[in-house]
KELOFI-380143 format. One record per residue (C-alpha): residue in one letter; x negated, y, z negated. Coordinates in pm, whole numbers, padded with zeros to 5 digits. Layout:
% residues N
  resn    east   north      up
     a       X       Y       Z
...
END
This chain:
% residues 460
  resn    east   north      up
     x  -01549  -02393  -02321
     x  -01683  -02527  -02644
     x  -01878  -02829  -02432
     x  -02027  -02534  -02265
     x  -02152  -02368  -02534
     x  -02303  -02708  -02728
     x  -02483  -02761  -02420
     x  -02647  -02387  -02384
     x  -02689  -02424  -02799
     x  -02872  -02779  -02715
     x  -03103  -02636  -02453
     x  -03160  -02307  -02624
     x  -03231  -02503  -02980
     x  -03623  -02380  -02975
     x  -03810  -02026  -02951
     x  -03759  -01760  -02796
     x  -03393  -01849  -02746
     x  -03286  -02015  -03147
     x  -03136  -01771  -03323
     x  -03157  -01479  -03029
     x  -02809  -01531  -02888
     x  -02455  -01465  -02962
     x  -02103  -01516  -02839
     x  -01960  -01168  -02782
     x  -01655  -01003  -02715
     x  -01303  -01175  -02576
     x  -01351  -01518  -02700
     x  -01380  -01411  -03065
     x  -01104  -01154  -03046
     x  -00879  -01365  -02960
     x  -00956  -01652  -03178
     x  -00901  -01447  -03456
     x  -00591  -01326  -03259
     x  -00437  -01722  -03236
     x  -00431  -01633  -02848
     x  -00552  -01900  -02584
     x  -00935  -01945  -02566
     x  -01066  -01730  -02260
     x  -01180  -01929  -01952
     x  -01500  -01773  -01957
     x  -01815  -01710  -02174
     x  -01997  -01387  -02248
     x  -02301  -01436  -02421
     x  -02568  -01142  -02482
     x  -02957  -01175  -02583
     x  -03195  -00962  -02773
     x  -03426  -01051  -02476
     x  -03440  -01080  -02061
     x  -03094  -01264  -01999
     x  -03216  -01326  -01628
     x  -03528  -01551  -01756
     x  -03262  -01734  -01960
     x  -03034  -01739  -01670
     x  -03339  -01916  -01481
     x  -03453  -02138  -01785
     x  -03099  -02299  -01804
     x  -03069  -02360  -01466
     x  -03385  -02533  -01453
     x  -03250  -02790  -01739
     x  -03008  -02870  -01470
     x  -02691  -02699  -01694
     x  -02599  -02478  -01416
     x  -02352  -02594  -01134
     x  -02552  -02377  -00874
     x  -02837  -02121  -00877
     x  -02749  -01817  -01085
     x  -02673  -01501  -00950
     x  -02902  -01241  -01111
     x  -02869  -00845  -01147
     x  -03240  -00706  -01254
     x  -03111  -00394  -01267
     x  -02878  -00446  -01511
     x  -03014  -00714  -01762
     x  -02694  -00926  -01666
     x  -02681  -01303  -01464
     x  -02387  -01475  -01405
     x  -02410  -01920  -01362
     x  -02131  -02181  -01360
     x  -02181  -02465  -01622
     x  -01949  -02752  -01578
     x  -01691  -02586  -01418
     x  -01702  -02232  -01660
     x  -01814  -01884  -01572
     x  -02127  -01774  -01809
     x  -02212  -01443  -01812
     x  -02529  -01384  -01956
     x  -02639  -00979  -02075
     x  -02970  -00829  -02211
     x  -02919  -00648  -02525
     x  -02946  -00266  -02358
     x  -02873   00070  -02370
     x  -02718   00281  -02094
     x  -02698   00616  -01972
     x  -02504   00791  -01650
     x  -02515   01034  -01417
     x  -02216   01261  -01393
     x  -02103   01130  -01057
     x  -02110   00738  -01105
     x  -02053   00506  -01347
     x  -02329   00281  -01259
     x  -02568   00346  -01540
     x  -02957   00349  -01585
     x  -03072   00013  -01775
     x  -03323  -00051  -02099
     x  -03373  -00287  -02319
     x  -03232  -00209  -02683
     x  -03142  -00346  -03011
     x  -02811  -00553  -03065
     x  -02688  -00245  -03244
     x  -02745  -00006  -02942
     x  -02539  -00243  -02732
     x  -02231  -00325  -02941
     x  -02224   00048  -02957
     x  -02199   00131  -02601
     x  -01942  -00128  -02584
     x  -01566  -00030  -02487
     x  -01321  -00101  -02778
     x  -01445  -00191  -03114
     x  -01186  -00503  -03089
     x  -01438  -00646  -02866
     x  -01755  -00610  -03047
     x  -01774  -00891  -03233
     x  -02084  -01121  -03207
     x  -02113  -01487  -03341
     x  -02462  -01586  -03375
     x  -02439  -01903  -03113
     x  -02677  -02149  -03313
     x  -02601  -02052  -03686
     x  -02248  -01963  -03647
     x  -02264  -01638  -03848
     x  -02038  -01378  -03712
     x  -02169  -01013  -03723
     x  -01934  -00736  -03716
     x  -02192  -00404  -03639
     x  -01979  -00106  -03591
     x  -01778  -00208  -03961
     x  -01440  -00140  -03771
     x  -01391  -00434  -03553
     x  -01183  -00663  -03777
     x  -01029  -00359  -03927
     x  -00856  -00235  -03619
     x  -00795  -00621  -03512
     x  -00570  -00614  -03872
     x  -00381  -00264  -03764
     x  -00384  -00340  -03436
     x  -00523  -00050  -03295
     x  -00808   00018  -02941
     x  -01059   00252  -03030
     x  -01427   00314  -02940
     x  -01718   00252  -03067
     x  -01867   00593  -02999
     x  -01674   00939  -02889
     x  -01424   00795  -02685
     x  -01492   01147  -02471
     x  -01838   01045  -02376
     x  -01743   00687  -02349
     x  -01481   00742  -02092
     x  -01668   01041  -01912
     x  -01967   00763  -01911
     x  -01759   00503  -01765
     x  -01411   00617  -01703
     x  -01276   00251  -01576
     x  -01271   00194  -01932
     x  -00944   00408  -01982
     x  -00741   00151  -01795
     x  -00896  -00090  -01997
     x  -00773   00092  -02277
     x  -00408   00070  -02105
     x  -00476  -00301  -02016
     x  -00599  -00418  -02389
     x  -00256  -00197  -02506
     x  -00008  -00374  -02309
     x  -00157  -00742  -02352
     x  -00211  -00711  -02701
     x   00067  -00499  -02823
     x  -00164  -00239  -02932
     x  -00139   00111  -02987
     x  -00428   00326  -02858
     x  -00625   00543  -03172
     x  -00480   00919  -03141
     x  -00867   01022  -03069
     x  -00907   00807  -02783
     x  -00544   00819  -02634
     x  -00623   01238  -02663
     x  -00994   01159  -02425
     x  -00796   00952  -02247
     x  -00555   01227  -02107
     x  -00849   01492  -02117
     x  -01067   01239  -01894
     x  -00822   01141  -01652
     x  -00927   01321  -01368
     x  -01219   01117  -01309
     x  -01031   00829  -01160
     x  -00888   01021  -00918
     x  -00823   00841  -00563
     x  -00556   01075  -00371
     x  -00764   01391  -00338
     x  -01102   01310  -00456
     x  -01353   01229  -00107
     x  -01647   01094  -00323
     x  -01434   00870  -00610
     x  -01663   00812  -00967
     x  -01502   00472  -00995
     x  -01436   00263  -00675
     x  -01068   00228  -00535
     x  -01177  -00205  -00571
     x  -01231  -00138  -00950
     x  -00955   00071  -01003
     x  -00706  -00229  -00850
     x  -00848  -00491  -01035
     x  -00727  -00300  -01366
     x  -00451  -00194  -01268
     x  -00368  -00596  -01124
     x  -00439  -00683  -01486
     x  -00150  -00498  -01617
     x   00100  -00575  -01319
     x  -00004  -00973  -01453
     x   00067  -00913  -01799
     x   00360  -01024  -02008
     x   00497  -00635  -02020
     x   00417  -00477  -01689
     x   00660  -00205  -01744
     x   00522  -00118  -02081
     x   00192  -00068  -01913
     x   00336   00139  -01639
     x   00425   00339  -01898
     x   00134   00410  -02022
     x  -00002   00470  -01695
     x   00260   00749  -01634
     x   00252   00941  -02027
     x  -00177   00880  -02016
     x  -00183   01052  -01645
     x  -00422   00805  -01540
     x  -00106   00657  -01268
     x  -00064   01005  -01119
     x  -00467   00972  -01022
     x  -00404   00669  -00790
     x   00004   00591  -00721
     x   00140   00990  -00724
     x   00439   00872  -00523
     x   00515   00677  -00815
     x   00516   01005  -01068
     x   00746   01208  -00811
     x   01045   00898  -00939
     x   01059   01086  -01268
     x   01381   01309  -01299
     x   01511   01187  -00964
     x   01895   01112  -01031
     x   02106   00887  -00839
     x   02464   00817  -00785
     x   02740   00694  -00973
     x   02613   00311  -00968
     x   02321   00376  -01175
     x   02237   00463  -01510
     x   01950   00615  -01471
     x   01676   00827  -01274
     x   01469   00634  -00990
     x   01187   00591  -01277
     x   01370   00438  -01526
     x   01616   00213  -01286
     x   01307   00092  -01123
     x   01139   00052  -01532
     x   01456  -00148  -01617
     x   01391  -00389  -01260
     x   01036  -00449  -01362
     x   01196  -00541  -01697
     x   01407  -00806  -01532
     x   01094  -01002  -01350
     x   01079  -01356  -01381
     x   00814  -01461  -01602
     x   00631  -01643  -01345
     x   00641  -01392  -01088
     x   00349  -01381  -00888
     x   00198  -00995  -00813
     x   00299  -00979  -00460
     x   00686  -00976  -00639
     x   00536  -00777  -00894
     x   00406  -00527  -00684
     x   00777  -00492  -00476
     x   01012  -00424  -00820
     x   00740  -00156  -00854
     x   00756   00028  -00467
     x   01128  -00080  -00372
     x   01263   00231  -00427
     x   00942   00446  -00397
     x   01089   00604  -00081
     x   01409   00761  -00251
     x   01242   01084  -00400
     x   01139   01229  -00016
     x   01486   01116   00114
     x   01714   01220  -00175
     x   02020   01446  -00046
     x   02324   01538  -00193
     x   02672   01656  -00046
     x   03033   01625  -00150
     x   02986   01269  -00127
     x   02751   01260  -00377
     x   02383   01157  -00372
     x   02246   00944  -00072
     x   01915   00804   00021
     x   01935   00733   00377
     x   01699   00498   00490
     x   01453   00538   00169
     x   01397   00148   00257
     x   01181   00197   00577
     x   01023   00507   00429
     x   00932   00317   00126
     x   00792   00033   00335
     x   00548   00304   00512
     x   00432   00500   00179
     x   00386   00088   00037
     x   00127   00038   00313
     x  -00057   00382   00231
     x  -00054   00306  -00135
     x  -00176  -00050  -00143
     x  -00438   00048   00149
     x  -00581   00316  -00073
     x  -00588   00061  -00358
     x  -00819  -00148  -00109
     x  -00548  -00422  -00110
     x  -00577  -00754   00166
     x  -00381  -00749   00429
     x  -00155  -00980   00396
     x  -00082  -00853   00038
     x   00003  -00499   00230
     x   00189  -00627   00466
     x   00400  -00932   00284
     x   00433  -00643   00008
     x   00618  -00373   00218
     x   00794  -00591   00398
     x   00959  -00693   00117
     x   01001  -00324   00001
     x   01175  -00267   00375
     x   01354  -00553   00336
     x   01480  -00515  -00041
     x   01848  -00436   00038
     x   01936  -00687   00290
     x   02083  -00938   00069
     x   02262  -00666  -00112
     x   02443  -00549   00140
     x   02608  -00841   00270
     x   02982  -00921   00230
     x   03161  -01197   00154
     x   03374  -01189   00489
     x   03075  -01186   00719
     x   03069  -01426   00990
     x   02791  -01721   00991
     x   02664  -01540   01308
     x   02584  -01251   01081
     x   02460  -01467   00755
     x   02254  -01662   01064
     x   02038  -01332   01176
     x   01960  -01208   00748
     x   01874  -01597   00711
     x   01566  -01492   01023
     x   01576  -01097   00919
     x   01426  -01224   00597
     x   01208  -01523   00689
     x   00971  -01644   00484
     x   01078  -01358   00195
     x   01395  -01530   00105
     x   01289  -01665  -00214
     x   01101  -01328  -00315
     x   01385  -01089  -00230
     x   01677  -01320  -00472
     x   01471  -01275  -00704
     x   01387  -00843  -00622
     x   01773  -00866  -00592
     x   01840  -01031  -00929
     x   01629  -00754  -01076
     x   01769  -00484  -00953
     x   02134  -00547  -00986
     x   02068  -00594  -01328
     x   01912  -00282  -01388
     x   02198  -00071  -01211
     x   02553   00034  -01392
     x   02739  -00276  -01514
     x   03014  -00133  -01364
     x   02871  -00105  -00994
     x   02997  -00369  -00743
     x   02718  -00605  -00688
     x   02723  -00907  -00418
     x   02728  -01271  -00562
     x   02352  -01374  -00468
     x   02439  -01732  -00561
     x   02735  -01785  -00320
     x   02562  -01594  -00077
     x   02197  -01825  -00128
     x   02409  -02152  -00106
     x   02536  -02061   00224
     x   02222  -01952   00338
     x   02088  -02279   00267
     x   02338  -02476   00415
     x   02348  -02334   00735
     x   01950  -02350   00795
     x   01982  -02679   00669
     x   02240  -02752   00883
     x   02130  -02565   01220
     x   01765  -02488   01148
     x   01810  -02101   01188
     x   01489  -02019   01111
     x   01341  -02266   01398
     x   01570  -02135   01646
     x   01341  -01984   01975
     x   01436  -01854   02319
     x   01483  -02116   02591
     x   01285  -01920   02802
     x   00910  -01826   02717
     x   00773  -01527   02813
     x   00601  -01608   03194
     x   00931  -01738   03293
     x   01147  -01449   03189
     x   00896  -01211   03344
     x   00919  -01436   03664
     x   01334  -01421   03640
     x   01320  -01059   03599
     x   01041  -00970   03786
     x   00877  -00753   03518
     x   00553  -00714   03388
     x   00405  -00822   03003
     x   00616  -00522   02783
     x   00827  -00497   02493
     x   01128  -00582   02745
     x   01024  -00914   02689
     x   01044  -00974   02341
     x   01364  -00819   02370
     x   01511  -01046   02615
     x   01357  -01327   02376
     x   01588  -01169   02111
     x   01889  -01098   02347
     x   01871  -01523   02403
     x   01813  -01621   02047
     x   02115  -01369   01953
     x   02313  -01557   02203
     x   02270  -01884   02036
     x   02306  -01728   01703
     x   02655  -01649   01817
     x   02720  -01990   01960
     x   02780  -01886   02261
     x   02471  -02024   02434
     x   02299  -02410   02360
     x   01972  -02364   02215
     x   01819  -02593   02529
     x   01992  -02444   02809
     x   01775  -02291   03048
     x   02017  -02250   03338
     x   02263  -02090   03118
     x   02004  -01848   02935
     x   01897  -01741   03339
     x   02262  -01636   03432
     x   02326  -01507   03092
     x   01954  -01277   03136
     x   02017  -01224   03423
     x   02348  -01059   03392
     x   02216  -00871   03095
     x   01915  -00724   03236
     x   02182  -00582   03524
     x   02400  -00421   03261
     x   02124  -00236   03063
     x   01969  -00142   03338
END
């Protein structure tokens, strides 16, 4: 980053640009924090940031032609690899029913002050090096370690209200606590990101996920989820995950279905990518609609497949890929499969959770580490490593997972006389179960016929 900025400082060494520019925001916070430098440069301009935009690209600094946003004073380039964002000096003001704002050109004061947190208004003059700190309060609350806005945090979140999961996201990553003030806007505001019942949304569901992704990716999801849940700001976009709270469970856990699944996100690895991430969250978001109780005690029959559905509807609304929505609740559908196997199970049966689970193994050791961990010590758990070194050895050793049916589907149709239906992929399966069980060689054609055949007459 710092070869960046010499070379903007080199080519903006002469009017109008000496003197005019400033580092703002992230990068100074946290240098003065002793976190890594950011991967990215903000820079802002008490003048047109998209003629500057154009001027360095024209001196051959920037990697491809900027992008530029007239509307908005702003231009984004690549120099050497690093994200610039480049910003007019403005003011802004909304209209009640978006958070895109009306643009004009304004002093540095006037935009520092319509900035977010004050942690993040720094500036550092870019060719003297002198660091301004406008609203007084920036290096104060950096010391206490405290978010808070510039302005009313009311009008500052009714303005923009994405900035209230900001304020969770700056809380969890920095360790912060959120000013009394703004935490009290926050929870008076937060209503305006509403997603479940709201047809014409202030803030976009695309915005909303990128926030919340933020805190799933930080070093203490669970804290943030926290301050999701107590702000009332996670009840505006994941309900389902509100209606855990007070849910008790049976006599192998410690707690309600909020805390147990708290205490799993606890457990993640540190590496965990969000797709994991995202599973310890839903895995048990299906329990609260299929709690009972009897004599028995409490039950959740079938909350996996339930939980697998409401995943889907949650991450869809969220405006999540595809494949994050589907590898996501298939791994919430899928989340109890390696804890319910048993010791005395036969390879036959270790051979179908080896293909049941596919390309999740990996994924759902580690959503099983986490969540036997965060039941009662006392609760019988199954030995995951015992169970992953057999499940290893056996795909090593018979290539489970590249097991297929020795008949594709034009000849079974042809044997059975049946036209393309689902009673093909299930006489696929039938075969492939029949080799699972050793009783059928994975090449044998004439035997798969005579065993299909006899099959087909049976279930028929």
């Amino acid at each position: 980053m710092n070869q960046v900025l010499d070379l903007i400082r080199d080519a903006t060494s002469d009017p109008p640009y000496c003197g005019h520019l400033y580092i703002v925001g992230g990068a100074i916070r946290d240098e003065y924090l002793g976190l890594p430098p950011v991967e990215d440069v903000d820079l802002v301009l008490e003048g047109d940031a998209t003629s500057l935009a154009k001027f360095l690209d024209s001196k051959g600094l920037s990697d491809h032609a900027p992008v530029i946003y007239p509307r908005f004073g702003t231009a984004m380039l690549t120099i050497r690899g690093v994200q610039v964002e480049l910003v007019s000096a403005r003011a802004e003001s909304y209209q009640s029913d978006s958070r895109k704002p009306d643009v004009k050109f304004a002093s540095l004061r006037d935009d520092i002050m319509r900035r977010d947190f004050t942690i993040n208004t720094l500036l550092r003059n870019l060719h003297t090096g002198e660091t301004l700190d406008i609203t007084g309060k920036a290096y104060e609350d950096l010391k206490a370690g405290l978010i808070r806005t510039p302005l009313d945090p009311k009008l500052t979140f009714y303005d923009d209200p994405l900035r209230m999961l900001r304020a969770i996201r700056f809380s969890t990553r920095l360790g912060f606590d959120i000013e009394s003030k703004t935490w009290d806007s926050i929870l008076e505001e937060s209503g305006r990101l509403n997603l479940v019942d709201n047809p014409s949304p202030v803030v976009s569901a695309e915005r909303i996920r990128d926030e919340f992704i933020k805190i799933m990716m930080s070093d203490r999801p669970a804290d943030g989820m926290e301050l999701l849940r107590h702000s009332n700001l996670l009840r505006q976009f994941i309900p389902e995950l509100v209606d855990m709270i007070g849910v008790t469970q049976n006599a192998w856990h410690l707690y309600d279905v909020w805390d147990h699944t708290m205490g799993v996100l606890r457990n993640h690895p540190p590496e965990a990518p969000l797709n994991l991430r995202l599973a310890l969250l839903l895995h048990d978001v299906g329990k609260p609609p299929t709690r009972t109780e009897d004599e028995k005690g409490v039950h959740f029959y079938e909350h996996q497949f339930l939980g697998a559905k409401m995943t889907t509807d949650i991450l869809r609304r969220l405006k999540f890929p595809n494949d994050v929505v589907h590898d996501v609740s298939r791994m919430v559908e899928l989340h109890m499969r390696l804890g319910e196997s048993r010791p005395e199970w036969s390879d036959s049966a270790v051979k179908r959770l080896i293909r049941a689970v596919g390309d999740h193994m990996d994924s759902l050791f580690d959503l099983a580490r986490c969540d036997m961990a965060a039941m009662n010590p006392n609760a019988p758990v199954t030995d995951l490593e015992a169970l992953r070194t057999r499940m290893t050895d056996l795909e090593a050793r018979e290539k489970v997972t590249k097991i297929t049916s020795p008949l594709n589907g034009r000849e079974i149709m042809k044997l059975l006389n049946i036209p393309p239906s689902p009673q093909v992929r299930m006489a696929k399966d039938f075969l492939v179960n029949q080799i699972l069980d050793g009783k059928l060689p994975a090449d044998d054609k004439t035997g798969a016929e005579k065993m299909l055949r006899e099959h087909f007459r049976k279930t028929l």
